[in-house]
Each structure stands twice: as structure tokens, then as C-alpha cells.
C-alpha positions as CSV (number, residue, x, y, z in Angstrom):
1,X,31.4,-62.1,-60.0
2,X,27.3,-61.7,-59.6
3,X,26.6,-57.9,-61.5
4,X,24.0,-57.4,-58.7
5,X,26.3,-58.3,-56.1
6,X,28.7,-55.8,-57.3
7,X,26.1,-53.0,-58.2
8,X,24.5,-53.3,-53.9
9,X,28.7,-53.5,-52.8
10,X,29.3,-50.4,-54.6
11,X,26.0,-48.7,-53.3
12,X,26.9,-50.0,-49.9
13,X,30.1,-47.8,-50.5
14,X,28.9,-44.9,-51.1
15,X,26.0,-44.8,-48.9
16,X,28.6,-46.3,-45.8
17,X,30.8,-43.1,-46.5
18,X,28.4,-40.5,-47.5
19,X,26.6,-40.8,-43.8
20,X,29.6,-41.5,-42.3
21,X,30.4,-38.0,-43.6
22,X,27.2,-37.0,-42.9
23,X,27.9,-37.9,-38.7
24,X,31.7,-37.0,-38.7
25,X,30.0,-33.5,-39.2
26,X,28.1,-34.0,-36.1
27,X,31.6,-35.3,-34.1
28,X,33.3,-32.4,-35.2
29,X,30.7,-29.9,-33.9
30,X,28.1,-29.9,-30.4
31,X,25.2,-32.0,-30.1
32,X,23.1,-33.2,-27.7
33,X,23.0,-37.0,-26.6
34,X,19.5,-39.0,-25.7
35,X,19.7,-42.1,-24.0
36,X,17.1,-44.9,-25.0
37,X,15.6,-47.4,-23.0
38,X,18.4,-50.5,-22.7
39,X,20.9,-47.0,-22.0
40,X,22.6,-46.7,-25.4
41,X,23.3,-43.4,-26.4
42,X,21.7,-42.0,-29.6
43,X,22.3,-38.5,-31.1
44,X,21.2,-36.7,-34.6
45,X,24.0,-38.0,-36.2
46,X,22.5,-41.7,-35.4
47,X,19.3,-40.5,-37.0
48,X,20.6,-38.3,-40.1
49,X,23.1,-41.1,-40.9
50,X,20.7,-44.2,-40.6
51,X,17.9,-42.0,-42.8
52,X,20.6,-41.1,-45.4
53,X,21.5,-45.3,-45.6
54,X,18.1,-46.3,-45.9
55,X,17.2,-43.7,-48.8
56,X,20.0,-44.8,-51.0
57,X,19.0,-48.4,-50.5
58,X,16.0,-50.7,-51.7
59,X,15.3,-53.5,-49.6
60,X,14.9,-52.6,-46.1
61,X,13.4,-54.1,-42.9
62,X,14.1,-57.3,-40.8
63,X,13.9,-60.2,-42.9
64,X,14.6,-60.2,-46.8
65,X,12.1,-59.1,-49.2
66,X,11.1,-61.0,-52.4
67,X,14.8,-60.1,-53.8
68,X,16.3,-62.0,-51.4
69,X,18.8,-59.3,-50.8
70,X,18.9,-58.0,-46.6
71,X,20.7,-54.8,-45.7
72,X,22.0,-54.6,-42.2
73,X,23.1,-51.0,-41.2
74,X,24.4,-49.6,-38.1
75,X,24.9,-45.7,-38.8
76,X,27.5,-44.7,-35.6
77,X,29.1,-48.0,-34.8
78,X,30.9,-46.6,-31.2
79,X,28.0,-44.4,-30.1
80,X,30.0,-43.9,-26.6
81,X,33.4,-43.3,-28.0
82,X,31.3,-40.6,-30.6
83,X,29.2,-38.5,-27.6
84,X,32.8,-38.6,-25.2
85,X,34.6,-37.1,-28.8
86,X,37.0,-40.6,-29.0
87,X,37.3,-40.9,-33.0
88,X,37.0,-44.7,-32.7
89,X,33.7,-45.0,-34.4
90,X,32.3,-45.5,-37.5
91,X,29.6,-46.5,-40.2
92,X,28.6,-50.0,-41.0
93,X,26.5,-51.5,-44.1
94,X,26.2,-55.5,-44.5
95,X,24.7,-57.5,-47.3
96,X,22.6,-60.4,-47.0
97,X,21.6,-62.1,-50.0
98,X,19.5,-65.7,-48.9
99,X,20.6,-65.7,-45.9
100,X,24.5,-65.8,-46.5
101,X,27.1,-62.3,-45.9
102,X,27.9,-61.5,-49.4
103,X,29.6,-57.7,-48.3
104,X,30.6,-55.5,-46.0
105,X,31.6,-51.9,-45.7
106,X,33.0,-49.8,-42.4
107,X,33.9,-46.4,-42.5
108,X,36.0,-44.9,-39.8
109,X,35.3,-41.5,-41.3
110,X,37.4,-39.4,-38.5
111,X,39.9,-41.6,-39.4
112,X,39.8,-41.1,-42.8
113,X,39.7,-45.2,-43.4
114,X,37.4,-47.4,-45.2
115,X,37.3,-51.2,-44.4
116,X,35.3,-53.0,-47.2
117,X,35.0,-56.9,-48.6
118,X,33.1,-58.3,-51.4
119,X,32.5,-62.0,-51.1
120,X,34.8,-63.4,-53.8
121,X,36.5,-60.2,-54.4
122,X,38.7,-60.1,-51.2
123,X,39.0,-57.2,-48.6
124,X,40.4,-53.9,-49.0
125,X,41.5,-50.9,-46.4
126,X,40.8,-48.4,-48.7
127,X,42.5,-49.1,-52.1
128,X,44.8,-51.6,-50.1
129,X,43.9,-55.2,-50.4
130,X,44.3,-56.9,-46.8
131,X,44.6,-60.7,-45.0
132,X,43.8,-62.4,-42.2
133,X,47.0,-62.4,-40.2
134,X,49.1,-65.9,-39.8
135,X,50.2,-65.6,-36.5
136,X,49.0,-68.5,-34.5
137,X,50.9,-67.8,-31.6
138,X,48.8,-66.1,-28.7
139,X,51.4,-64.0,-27.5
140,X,52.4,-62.1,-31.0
141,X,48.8,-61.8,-31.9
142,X,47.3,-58.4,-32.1
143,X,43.6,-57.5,-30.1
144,X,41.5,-54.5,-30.6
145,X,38.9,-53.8,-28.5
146,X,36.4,-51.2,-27.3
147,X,35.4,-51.8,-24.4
148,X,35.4,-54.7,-21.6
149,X,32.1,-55.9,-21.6
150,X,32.7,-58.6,-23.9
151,X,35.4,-59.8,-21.3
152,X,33.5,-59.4,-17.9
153,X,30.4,-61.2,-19.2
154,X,33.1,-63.8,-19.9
155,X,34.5,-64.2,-16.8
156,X,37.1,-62.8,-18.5
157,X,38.0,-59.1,-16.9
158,X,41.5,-59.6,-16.6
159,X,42.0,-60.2,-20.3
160,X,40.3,-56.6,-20.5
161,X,42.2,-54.5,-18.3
162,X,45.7,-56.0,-19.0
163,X,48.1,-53.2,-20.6
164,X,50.8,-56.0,-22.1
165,X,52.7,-54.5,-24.7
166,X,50.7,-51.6,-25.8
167,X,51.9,-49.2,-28.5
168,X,50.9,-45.5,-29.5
169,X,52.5,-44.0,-31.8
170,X,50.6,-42.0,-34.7
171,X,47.3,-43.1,-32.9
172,X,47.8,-46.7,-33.5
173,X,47.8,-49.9,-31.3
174,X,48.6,-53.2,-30.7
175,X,46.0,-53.2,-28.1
176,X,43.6,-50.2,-27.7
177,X,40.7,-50.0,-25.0
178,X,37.7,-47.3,-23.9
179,X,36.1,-48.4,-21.1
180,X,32.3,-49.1,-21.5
């Protein structure tokens, strides 16, 4: 395992759940929502969140620096679900490192659930180690979406509004849609 790999997963940890923390905050209180030019939402949680990322990182900015190392960030992943108060959001940090996705961290912080993978040292939920599922049949396979867009610029809208075999319980799906 690369040291330096290791050492950037483990900040991207930290920083992923500190402003996830940072935003749940927000959720959990009243804000006010702006609306940007292409008619995303963005609120102070956005803001506080991405500044608190980019302070506990180095290398910033579009392309990567003389390290070689890239940090993509997206502090409120689910913007829409966050300002309508729908806890399906959450806090994303990638690593780049020439080019190639070496980790990734996403932190569903209202639902108290990290999601995180280190290239060559598998994914975890939390402290759980997880898979790709080996289902290959269609029909059995499990889809989780957040919205429909995806499907209607598909040609696709069908796929999007169909309820199939839904399940609820505890706040969990086999199929779970927002519309947006």
C-alpha cells in the first residue's frame, strides 16, 4: 500500500465527515437557499462545507499540481433533497493521483453512514467491508436513484417513474426516488 495514498484517504475521511457535520448542522436548522445561474440550489452549508474541505487539503484546483495528486470535492451532494429537508444527501471527496481514482469517501451524515474505498484496500460502509453485488439478473437487481433526469434525457422515463417492488421499512429501499 502507497504511505501517501493512505495518509490523503485518511485526510479525505476526516475532512469528508467533519463538513459533512459541518452541513448536517445547517439541515437540521433554517437557512436560506440561492439559486445559481444553470438553477442549482446552493445554501451556506455548500459554502462552509466546501471551505472546510479545501482547508484541510493541499492540492487544489482543476488539473493536478506538481504532486500529481487531484482532489475532487462536492460538499452537499443532493443539494435539492437538502433545501426540501429529504436526508438523502451527502459529502463527497475523490482522489486523483496521475490521472487514475485512487479513493473515495461519501458521508451520508443525516444518515449517520460513511461510504469509503481505497484503491487496493477494498470498500467499507463504515467499519463494514462491502461488494459489488452478483446478481446478474435484471429483475432481482437493486436501483437507487435520485431523481429522473438521468432517465428522461435517456428516453428512458418509464424506467424512472415505475414503482415495481418498492420496500420501506426502517427508511430503506430497494428502489427510492425524489423527483428532480
Amino acid at each position: 500500500m502507497n504511505p501517501d495514498w493512505r495518509t490523503r484517504y485518511d485526510l479525505a475521511i476526516t475532512a469528508g465527515r467533519d463538513a459533512g457535520d459541518l452541513a448536517r448542522r445547517v439541515f437540521d436548522g433554517t437557512f436560506e437557499v440561492e439559486w445559481k445561474a444553470d438553477e442549482s440550489p446552493v445554501t451556506v452549508a455548500d459554502r462552509d462545507a466546501e471551505k472546510h474541505i479545501r482547508a484541510a487539503i493541499e492540492e487544489t484546483g482543476d488539473r493536478p499540481g506538481t504532486s500529481g495528486y487531484r482532489w475532487v470535492i462536492d460538499p452537499i451532494d443532493g443539494t435539492r433533497s437538502f433545501v426540501r429537508g429529504i436526508p438523502l444527501w451527502g459529502t463527497l471527496v475523490g482522489l486523483e493521483y496521475k490521472g487514475e481514482q485512487i479513493a473515495g469517501v461519501s458521508y451520508a451524515p443525516a444518515l449517520g453512514t460513511l461510504w469509503r474505498a481505497l484503491r487496493g484496500d477494498g470498500a467499507y460502509r463504515d467499519d463494514r467491508r462491502i461488494r459489488v453485488s452478483d446478481e446478474a439478473r435484471l429483475s432481482a437487481a437493486t436501483v437507487c436513484y435520485s431523481g429522473s433526469k438521468f432517465f428522461r434525457d435517456a428516453g428512458r422515463e418509464g424506467s424512472a417513474t415505475s414503482t415495481g417492488s418498492c420496500w420501506w421499512p426502517r427508511g430503506r429501499a430497494r428502489r427510492w426516488s425524489t423527483s428532480g
